[in-house]
N, C-alpha and C positions, 0 to 999 in steps of 0.2 A: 435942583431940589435934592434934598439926602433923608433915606427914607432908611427903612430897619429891615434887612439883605432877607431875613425870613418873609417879612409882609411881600417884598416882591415876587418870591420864589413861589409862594404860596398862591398867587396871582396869575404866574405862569402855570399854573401846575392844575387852578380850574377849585383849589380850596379856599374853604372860606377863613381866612386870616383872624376874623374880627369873633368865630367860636374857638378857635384852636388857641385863643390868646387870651378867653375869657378871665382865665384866675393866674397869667401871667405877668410880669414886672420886669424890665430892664431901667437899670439907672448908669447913665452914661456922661461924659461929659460934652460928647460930639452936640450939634445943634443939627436935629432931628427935623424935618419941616415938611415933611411926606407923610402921613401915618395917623392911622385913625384912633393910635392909645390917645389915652386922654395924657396928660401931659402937667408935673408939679414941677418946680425950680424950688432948688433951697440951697444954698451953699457954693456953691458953682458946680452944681451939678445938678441933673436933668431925670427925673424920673417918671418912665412911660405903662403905663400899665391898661389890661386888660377890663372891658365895662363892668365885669363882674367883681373887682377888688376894690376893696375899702380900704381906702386912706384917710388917715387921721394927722394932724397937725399937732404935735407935743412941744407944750409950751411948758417954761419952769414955774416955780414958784409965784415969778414977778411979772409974768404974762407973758414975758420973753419968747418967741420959736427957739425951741432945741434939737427941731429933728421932724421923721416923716415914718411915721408909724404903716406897715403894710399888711394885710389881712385881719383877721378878729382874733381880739384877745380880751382876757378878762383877765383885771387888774386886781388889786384886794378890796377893790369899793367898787368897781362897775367895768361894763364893757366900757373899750378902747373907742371911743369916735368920735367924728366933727372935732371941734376944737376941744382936746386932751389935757388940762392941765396937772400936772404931778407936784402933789403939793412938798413936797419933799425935798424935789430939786430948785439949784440954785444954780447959774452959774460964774457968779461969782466968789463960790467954792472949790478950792483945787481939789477937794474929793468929790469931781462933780463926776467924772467917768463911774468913781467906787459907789457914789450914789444911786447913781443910773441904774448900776449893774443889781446894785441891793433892792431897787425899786422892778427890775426885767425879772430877778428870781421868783417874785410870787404869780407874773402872766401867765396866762395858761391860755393854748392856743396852737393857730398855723399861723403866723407872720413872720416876719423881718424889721427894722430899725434900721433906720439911718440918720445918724444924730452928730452932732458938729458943737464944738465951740472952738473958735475962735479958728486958728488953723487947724486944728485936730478935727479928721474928718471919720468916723466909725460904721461899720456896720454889723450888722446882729442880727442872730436866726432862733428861732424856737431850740428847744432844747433837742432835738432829734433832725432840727432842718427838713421838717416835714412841708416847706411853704418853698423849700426848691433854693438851691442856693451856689451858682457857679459863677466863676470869674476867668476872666484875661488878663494876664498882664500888662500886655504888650496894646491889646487893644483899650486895655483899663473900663471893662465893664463891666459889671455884675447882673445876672440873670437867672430867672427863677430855671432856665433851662439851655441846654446848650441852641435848640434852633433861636434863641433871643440873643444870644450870648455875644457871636463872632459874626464878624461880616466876611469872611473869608473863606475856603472851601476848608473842609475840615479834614486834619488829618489823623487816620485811625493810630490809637493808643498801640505801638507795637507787643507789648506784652500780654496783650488777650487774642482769644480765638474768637473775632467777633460774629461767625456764623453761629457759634455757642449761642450768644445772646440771645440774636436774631431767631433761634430759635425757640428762645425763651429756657434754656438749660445751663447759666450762669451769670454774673454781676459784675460790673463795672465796681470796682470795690476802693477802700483805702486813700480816697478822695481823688481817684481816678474819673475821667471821663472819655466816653467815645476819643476824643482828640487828645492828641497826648501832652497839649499845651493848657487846655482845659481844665480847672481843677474844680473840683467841690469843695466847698468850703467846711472846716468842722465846725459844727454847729457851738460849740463851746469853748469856741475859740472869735475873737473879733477881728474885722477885716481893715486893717489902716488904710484909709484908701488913698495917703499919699505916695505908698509904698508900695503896695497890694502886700504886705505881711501881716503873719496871723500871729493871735498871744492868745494864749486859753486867758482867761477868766473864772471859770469853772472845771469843777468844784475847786474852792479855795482852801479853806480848813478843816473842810467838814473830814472826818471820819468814819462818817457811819456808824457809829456804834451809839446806843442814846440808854441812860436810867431808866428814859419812860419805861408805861407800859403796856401791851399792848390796845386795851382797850383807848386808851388815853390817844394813841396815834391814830386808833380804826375813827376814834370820834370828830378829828380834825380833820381825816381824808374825807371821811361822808361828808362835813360841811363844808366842806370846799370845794368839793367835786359838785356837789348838789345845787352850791351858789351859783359857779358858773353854768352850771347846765340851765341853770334857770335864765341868768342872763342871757343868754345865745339864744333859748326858747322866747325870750323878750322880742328878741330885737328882730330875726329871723323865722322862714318858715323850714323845721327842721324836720329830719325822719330819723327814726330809731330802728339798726337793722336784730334781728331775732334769733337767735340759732338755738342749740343745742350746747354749746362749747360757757368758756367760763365767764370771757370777759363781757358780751353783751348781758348777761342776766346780772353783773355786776352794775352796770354801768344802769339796769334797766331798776336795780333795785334803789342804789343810790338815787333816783329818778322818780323816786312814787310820790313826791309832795310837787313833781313838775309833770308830772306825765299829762296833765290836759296842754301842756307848754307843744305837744308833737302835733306834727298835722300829719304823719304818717309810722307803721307800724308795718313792717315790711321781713319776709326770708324770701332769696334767690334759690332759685334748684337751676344746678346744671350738671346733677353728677349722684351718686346714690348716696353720698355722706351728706348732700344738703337738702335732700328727703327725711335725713331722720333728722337735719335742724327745721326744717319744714312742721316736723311729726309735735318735734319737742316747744317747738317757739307759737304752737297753735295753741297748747296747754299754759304758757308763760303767758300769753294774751288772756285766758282766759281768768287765772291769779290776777290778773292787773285789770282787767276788763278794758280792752281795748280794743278795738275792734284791728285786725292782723291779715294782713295782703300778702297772699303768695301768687311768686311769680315764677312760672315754670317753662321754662325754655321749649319744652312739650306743645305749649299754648302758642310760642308765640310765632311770628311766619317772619323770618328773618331773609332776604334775598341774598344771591354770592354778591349781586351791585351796592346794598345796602353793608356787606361784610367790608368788602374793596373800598369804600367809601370810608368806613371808620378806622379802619387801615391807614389811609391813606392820611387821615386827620391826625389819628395815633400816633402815626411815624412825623409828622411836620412838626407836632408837638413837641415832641421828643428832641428832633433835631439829629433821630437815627433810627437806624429800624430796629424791632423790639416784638418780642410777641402779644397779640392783644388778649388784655388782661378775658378772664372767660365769661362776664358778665357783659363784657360789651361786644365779644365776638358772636356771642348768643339775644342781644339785643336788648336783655334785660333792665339794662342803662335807665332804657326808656320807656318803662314802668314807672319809672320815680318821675317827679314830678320836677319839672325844668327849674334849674338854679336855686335847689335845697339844700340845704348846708346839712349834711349826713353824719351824723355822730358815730364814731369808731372808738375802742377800746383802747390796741396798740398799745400805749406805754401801761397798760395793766398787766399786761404782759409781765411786769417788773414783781407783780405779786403773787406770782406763781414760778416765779424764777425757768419759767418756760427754755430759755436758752440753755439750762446750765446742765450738762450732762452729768460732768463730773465736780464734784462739790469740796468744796476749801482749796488746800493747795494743792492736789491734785487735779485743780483745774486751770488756777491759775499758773503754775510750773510750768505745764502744759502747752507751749506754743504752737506744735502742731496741730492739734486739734482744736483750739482758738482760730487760728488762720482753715483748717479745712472748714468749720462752719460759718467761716464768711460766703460761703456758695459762691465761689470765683467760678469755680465748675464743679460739673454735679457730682456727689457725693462720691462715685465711683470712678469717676475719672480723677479724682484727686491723688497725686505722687508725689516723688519725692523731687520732681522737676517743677512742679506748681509750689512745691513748699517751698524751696529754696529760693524760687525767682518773688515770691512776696514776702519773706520774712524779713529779709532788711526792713523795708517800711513798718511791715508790723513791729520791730522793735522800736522804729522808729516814734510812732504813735505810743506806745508802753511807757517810751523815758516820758514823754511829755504830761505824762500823770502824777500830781503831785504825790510824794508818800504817802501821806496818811490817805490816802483814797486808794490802796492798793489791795486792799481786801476786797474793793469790788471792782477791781478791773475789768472782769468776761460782765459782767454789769453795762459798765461803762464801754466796754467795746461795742456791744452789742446796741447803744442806744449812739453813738456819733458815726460811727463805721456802718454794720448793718441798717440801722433803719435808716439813714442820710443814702443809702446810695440804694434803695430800692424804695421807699415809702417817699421818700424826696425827691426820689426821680420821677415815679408815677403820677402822683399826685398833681401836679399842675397840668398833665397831659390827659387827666380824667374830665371832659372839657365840659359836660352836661350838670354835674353835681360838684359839690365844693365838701370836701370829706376831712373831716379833722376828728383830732382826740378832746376831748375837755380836761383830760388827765395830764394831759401833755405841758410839764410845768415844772421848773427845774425843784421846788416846794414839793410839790407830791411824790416825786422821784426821789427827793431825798429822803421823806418820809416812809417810800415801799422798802427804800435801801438799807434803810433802820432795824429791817425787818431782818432776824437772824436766816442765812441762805438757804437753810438745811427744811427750813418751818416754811420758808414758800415756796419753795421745790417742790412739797405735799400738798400743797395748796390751800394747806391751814388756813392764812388771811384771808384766802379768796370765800371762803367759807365761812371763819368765823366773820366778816363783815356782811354779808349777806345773811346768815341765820342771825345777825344782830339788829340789823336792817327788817326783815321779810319772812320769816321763819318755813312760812307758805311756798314762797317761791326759792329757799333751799330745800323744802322737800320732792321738787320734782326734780325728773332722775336728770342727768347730764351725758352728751351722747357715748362718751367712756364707758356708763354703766350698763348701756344696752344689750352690749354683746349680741350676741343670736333673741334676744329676746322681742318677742313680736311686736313692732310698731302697732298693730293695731288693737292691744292691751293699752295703751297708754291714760286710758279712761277710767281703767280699771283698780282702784285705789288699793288696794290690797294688794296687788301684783306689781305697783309701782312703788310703795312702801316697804316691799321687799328689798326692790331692788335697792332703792337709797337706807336701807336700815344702817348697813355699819357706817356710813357717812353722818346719818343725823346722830347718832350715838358719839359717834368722835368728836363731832362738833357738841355736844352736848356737854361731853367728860372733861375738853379743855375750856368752855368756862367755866362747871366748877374746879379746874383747877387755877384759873384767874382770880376766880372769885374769893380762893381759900389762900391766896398767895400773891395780893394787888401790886406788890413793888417787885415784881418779877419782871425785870426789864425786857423789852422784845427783840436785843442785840445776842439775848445769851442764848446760847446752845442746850432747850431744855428736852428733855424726852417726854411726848407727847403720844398718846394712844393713834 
């Protein structure tokens, strides 16, 4: 019998294989004949996956199979499932990869692709490789993680300090993994899988710079983000998590013509900053009238056996040790309600330009401080021994960006490099809930990047779309504005009106200056109150 080296291990070791593997995938060519994944053939090749992943069957135009669709996505007419027709493709067309790829740029989601014609055999990750995305050469497999990955004992990446990790104080980074044969895949790059060689795909000509303007871009995000949300609320039983910060009350305003779509409304406390999203997201519930679950690690009776246990599932997940994220080291997890697919922000991130310290080419110029905020280690153990030993790569990854996309490199570093090796990593080993973005869409991504850098660094967009959206739910304060200011005012509308005064004013002064000035494109660098 030949069975997958993790299900055994996991076997020996007293854990349960069949949750640790729930929202997991290996596609191999080996013949597997042990093992409780369920089990697709297409191609000559074999793909095994966990009870909790959805697979879809993508056929062309002409009914044809083209491939093996893997988690949920929403396409520009509907969710991805059951039998998937794309009316678009052909493959009878030698622009049937170029078509594909024009048909993958509007999905929005956590999946993978694995699509074939004829000998050409591909595979494809969401635009951040949030669905997990590692390979072997040698052993010629792909796996949402490395315990899927290799049947072999694995050998640690020499260039990291991997007690760091293990402590949870740095990153396997740069399409690096635990083993040093191991690679991550870049999400924006496709996997030949005769070859195991990667070719980007994306971005191809874009630019990023656009005439629009902004209202014209904020109008397209809302209905696109709001359509999928709706779709996933269709089909799925989802939760919406609550804070105080930018991108959940984005994602919750774009979300008020689906909001009966949530079966749950949820803030975690493990720490005093998720008390004042506790304070904040109890006021959001009540703008949206929703009824809002707090779970406070305070409440809940977690044991060291029940800690070691999830440890122990965390690390088999993984495929290494890792520190357990702190909603599940506190037990919080299991508040939420078994195998709800969790809607997260993440690529909104992009409209707020959250990552970018330093702005134009003083950021991009900049390669050291590009590579120190990859968090290889932590912020102050960073030297000039850590720079030097990853900057090759890091240039390496820079040539492979087409020109005209070099305006948003720390952009684009930030969404293949950073979230691929920490959001991609976790996420499949999160075993109890299935956590994705709805934003997460190479379409909306190019739409945030349209957005001049300077204008969402301040958060403009994230603002003016929500005061355009919910006018109510941008007047309440954001936990930035709190300062020393007492939580338990927050009821108090005069004293929270202060607080957000010069916010709703700014957001007020830049649309009339849209208003007085419509073909004012959202690429140009305008000065804004």
């Amino acid at each position: 019998m030949t069975t997958i080296r993790a299900e055994s291990d996991c076997a020996k070791a007293g854990i349960n294989f069949e949750k640790i593997s729930r929202w997991q995938y290996l596609l191999t060519q080996r013949e597997i004949t042990d093992t409780i994944l369920k089990r697709y053939s297409f191609g000559g090749w074999h793909l095994h996956v966990g009870d909790g992943v959805c697979v879809s069957n993508l056929e062309d135009a002409k009914g044809r199979t083209i491939g093996l669709f893997i988690g949920i996505g929403v396409d520009n007419e509907t969710l991805v499932k059951g039998t998937h027709k794309i009316a678009s493709l052909d493959l009878d067309r030698d622009s049937f990869f170029e078509d594909f790829e024009d048909w993958l740029f509007y999905v929005s989601g956590r999946y993978n692709v694995f699509i074939a014609k004829g000998d050409s055999k591909r595979f494809y990750s969401d635009a951040v490789g949030m669905n997990g995305m590692v390979y072997d050469r040698e052993e010629r497999q792909v796996a949402s993680s490395l315990a899927l990955c290799i049947e072999r004992d694995a050998t640690p990446h020499p260039l990291y300090d991997h007690s760091l990790i293990e402590r949870g104080e740095g990153n396997y980074s740069l399409f690096h993994t635990y083993d040093k044969d191991v690679r991550r895949g870049n999400p924006n790059f496709y996997l030949d899988l005769n070859d195991f060689s990667e070719t980007r795909f994306w971005p191809r000509d874009e630019d990023f710079t656009t005439d629009r303007s902004h209202d014209d871009i904020y109008g397209e995000i809302i209905q696109r983000t709001s359509k999928v949300i709706g779709e996933i609320n269709a089909n799925f039983k989802t939760a919406l998590p609550l804070s105080g910060g930018q991108d959940s009350r984005l994602l919750a305003s774009i979300s008020r013509t689906n909001l009966a779509g949530f079966d749950q409304f949820f803030t975690h406390i493990h720490n005093y900053a998720s008390r004042i999203d506790a304070t904040i997201a109890g006021t959001l519930a009540k703008v949206l009238q929703v009824e809002h679950e707090i779970h406070d690690k305070r409440n809940i009776k977690v044991s060291e056996e029940d800690v070691s246990r999830f440890e122990a599932e965390f690390h088999a997940a993984l495929g290494f040790k890792k520190k357990l994220t702190r909603e599940v080291a506190h037990g919080l997890h299991e508040c939420l309600e078994d195998r709800m697919v969790i809607l997260r922000g993440h690529q909104t991130d992009l409209l707020r330009a959250v990552f970018i310290d330093k702005l134009g080419a003083d950021g991009r110029n900049n390669l050291r401080w590009q590579v120190k905020r990859l968090l290889i280690v932590p912020g102050k153990a960073f030297d000039r021994k850590t720079y030097r030993t990853f900057l090759p790569e890091y240039q390496n990854w820079v040539e492979t960006l087409p020109e005209n996309a070099a305006k948003r490199q720390v952009d684009l570093m930030f969404l293949e490099i950073y979230y691929s090796s920490t959001i991609g990593l976790i996420f499949p080993a999160l075993t109890r809930n299935f956590f994705m973005s709805p934003f997460n869409s190479r379409h909306l991504i190019s739409l945030s990047l349209s957005i001049e850098e300077g204008y969402r660094k301040n958060s403009f967009a994230v603002n003016d779309i929500i005061f355009q959206v919910d006018p109510e739910l941008h007047d309440v304060p954001f936990d930035y504005e709190f300062g020393g200011a007492d939580l338990g005012r927050i009821d108090d509308q005069q004293a929270m009106a202060e607080l957000t005064a010069a916010r709703r004013k700014a957001s007020e002064t830049r649309v009339a200056l849209r208003t007085q000035h419509p073909d004012l494109a959202a690429s140009e660098d305008v000065l804004v109150p």
